[in-house]
C-alpha positions in Angstrom: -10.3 -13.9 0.5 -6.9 -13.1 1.7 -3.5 -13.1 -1.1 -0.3 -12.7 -0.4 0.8 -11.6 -3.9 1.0 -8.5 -5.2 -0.9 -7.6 -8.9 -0.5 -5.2 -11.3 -0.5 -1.2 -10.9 -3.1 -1.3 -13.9 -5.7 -2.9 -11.7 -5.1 -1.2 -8.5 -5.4 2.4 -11.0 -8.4 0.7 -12.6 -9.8 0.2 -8.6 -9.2 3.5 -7.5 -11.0 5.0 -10.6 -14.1 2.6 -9.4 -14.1 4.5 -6.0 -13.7 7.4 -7.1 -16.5 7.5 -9.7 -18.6 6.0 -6.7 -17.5 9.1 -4.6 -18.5 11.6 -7.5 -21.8 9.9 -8.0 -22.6 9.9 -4.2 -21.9 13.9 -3.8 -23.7 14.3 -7.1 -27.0 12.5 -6.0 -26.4 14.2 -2.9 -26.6 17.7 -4.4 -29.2 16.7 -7.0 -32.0 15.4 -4.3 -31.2 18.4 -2.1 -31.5 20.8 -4.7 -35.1 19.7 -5.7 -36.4 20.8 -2.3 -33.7 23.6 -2.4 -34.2 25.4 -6.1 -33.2 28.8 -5.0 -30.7 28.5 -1.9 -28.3 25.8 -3.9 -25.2 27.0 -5.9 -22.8 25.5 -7.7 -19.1 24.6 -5.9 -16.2 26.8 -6.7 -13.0 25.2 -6.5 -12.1 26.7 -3.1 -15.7 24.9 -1.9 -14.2 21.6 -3.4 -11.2 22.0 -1.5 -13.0 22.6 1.6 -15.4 19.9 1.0 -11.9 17.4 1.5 -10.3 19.3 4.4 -9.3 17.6 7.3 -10.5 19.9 9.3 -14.8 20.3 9.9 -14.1 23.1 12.2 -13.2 25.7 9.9 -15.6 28.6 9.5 -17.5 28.0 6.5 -17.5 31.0 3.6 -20.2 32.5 1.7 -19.9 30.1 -0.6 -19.9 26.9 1.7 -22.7 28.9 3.5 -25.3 28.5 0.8 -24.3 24.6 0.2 -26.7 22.7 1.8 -25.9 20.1 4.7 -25.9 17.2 2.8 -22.8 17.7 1.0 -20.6 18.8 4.1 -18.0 15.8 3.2 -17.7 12.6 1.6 -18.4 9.9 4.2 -15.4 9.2 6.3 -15.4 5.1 5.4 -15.6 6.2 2.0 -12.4 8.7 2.3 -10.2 5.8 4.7 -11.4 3.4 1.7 -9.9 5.9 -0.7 -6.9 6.3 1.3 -6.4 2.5 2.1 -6.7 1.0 -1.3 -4.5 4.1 -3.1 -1.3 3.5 -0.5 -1.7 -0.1 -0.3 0.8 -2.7 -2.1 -2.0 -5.2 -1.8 -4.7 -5.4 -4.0 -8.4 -7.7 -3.5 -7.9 -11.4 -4.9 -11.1 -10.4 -7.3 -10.0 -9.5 -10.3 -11.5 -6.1 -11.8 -14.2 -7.6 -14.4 -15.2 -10.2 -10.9 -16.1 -7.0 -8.8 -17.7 -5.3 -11.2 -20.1 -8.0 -11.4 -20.9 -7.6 -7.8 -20.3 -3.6 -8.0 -23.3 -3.5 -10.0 -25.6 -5.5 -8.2 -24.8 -3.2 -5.0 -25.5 -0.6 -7.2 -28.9 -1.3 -7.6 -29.5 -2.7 -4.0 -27.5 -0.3 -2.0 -28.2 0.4 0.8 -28.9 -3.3 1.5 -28.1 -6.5 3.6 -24.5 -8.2 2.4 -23.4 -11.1 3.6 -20.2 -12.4 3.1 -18.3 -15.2 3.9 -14.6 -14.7 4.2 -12.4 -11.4 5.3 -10.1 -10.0 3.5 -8.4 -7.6 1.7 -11.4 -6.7 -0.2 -13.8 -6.5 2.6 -13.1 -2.9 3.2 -14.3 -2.1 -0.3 -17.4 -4.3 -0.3 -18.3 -2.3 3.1 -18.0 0.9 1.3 -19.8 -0.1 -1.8 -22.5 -0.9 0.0 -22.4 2.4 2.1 -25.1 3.5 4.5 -26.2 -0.8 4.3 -25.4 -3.4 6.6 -22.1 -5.5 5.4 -21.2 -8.2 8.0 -18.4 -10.6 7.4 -18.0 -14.4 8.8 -14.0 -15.2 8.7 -13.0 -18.5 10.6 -9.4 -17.4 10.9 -9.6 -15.5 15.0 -5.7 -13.7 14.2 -7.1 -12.4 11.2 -10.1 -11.2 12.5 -8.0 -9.5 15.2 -5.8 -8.2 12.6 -8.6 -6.6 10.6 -10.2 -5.0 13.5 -7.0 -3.3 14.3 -6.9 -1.6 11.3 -10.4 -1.3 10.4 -12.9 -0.9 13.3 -15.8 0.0 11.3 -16.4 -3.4 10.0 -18.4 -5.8 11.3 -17.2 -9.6 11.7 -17.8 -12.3 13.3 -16.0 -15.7 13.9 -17.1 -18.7 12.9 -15.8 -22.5 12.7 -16.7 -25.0 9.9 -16.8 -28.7 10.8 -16.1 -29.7 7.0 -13.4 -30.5 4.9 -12.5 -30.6 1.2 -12.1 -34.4 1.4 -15.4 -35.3 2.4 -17.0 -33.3 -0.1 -18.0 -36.1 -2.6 -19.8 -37.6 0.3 -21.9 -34.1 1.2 -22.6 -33.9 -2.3 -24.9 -37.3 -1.9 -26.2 -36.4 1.3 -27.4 -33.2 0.0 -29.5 -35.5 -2.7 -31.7 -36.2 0.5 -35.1 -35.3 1.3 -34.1 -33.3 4.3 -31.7 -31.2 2.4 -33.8 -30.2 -0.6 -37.1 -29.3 2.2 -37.1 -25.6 2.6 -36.6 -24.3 5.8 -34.2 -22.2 8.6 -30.9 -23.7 8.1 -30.6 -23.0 11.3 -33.0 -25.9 12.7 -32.2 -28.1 9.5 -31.7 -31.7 10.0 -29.4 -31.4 6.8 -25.7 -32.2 7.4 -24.5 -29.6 5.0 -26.9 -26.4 7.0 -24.2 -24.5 9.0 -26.3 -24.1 12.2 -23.7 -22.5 14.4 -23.4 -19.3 13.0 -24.1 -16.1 15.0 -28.0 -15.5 15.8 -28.0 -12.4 13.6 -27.2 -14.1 10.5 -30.2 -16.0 10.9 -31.9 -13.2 11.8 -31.5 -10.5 9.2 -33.1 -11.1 5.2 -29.9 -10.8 3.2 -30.2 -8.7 -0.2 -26.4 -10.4 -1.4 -24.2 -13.1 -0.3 -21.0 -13.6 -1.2 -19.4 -16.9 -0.7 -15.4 -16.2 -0.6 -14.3 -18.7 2.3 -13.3 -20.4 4.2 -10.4 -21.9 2.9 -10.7 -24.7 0.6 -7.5 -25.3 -1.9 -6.5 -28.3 0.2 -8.1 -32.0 1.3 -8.1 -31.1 4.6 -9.4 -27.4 4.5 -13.2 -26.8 5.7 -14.3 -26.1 2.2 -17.0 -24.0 1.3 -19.6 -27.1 0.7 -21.3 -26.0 3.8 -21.3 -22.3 3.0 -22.7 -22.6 -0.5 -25.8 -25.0 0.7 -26.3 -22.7 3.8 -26.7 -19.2 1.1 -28.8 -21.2 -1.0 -31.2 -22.4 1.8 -31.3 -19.0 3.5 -32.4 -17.5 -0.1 -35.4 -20.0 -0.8 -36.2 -19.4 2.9 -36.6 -15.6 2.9 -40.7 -15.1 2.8 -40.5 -13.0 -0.4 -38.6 -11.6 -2.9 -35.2 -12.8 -4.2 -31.4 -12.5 -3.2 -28.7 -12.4 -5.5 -25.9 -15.1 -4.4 -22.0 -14.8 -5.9 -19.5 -18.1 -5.1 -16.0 -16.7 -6.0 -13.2 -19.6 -7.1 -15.6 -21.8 -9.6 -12.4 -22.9 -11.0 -12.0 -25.4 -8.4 -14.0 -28.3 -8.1 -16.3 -28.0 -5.1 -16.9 -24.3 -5.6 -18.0 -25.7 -9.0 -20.3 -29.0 -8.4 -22.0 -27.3 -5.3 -22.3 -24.3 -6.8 -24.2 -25.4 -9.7 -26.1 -28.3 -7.3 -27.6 -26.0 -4.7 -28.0 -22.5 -6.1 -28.8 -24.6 -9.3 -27.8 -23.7 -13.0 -31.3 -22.0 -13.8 -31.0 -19.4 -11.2 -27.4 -18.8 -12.7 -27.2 -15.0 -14.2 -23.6 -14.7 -15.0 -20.0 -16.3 -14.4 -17.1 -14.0 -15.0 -13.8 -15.2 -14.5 -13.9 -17.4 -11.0 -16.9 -15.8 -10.0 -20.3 -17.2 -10.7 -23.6 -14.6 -9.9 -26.7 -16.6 -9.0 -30.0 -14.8 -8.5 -32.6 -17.0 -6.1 -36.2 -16.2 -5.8 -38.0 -17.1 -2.6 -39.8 -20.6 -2.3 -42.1 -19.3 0.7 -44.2 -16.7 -1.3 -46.6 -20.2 -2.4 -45.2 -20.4 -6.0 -44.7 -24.1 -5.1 -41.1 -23.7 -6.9 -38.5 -26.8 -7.1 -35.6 -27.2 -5.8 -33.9 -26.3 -8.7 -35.5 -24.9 -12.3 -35.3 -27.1 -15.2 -32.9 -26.1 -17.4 -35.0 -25.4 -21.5 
């Protein structure tokens, strides 16, 4: 999830309009929900309101005009305003490109506030976090300095380490063992006797029923990088497993060959919605709720 090169101005513009039309929408639902309970305190924002609405400053004695706004629209979240700030100073834009996020963008827009789960941390994760504002976003980054890094600078996000026993050159293999009878069974990857089910991850992951996962990492552009066979089985199990409902799964880099084959093996070609770009959107029903489902749908 991480790059070290630097793209264009017109996408990081294009981002920053994304934000900020997510900004405008959130104080606008804000004030519209408010104002259906409130019909005859609420009044519309003068310009000196707006600029109070952004000042640094909460302490400042409110005017008559702030006096009638209702609570509600005191201030934009402060993730959302460091997001703002963050992505409109820095040099470095996400890896995604803009037509990838918005894939994901407006999934979270329909699910928000939900459970995210991403694997990877990076210079997107900031964004994904604020997307999916008032939810719970937790990232899984096997890289301990980064994570460190990150925290530094970003405190508000949650992440966790996490170590992959995998690599890139072995995936041929894991493709045939994932043929098996006890990788296709549906159950907690956690207690899996599948090779491919990560079952060290943190307790919590197991734990919570995840609305969107997002398969970014770990690192797999070299033979003997971890790869992300392991992570694209484990999503794939833990949405058949959840007791009902479905969870919409997104595996970023299809260009490459693993992301590709496993991809289109375990979160299976029929639950596919969309591919834009590198980035492949998956929508997977549960196999609990006693539809009897396959493994995979056939493909008419």
């Amino acid at each position: 999830m991480r790059t070290k090169t630097h793209q264009s101005f017109n996408i990081k513009f294009l981002l920053f309009g994304v934000f900020l039309a997510f900004v405008l929408l959130f104080l606008l639902r804000s004030n519209l929900s408010d104002s259906k309970e409130n019909k005859n305190k609420t009044t519309l924002l003068s310009p000196k309101s707006l600029n109070q609405l952004m000042s640094k400053d909460s302490s400042t004695e409110p005017t008559n005009d702030t006096k009638n706004c209702p609570q509600t629209c005191n201030k934009i979240p402060r993730s959302l305003a460091q997001t703002l700030i963050h992505y409109t100073t820095s040099t470095i834009t996400p890896q995604q490109t803009l037509k990838e996020i918005s894939v994901s963008a407006r999934v979270l827009e329909n699910k928000s506030p939900c459970n995210f789960l991403v694997f990877g941390l990076g210079h997107d994760s900031l964004m994904w976090s604020a997307l999916n504002h008032g939810g719970r976003t937790v990232f899984l980054e096997e890289d301990e300095a980064w994570i460190e890094q990150i925290r530094r600078r970003f405190p508000m996000l949650e992440s966790y380490h996490v170590t992959y026993d995998s690599k890139v050159n072995e995936a041929d293999n894991l493709m045939d063992v994932g043929n098996g009878p006890e990788c296709t069974a549906i159950g907690d990857p956690k207690i899996s006797m599948c090779q491919l089910a990560l079952k060290g991850l943190p307790g919590l992951v197991y734990e919570v029923k995840w609305d969107l996962i997002m398969v970014d990492a770990p690192t797999g552009y070299y033979e003997e990088a971890p790869g992300r066979m392991t992570a694209i089985y484990t999503a794939g199990m833990m949405a058949r497993n959840r007791e009902e409902g479905e969870t919409d799964v997104f595996v970023h880099d299809v260009n490459r060959l693993v992301e590709d084959k496993f991809s289109k093996a375990f979160l299976c070609e029929g639950y596919m919605k969309k591919q834009e770009g590198r980035l492949r959107h998956f929508t997977i029903p549960s196999h609990r709720d006693g539809s009897e489902r396959p493994f995979c749908p056939s493909l008419e």
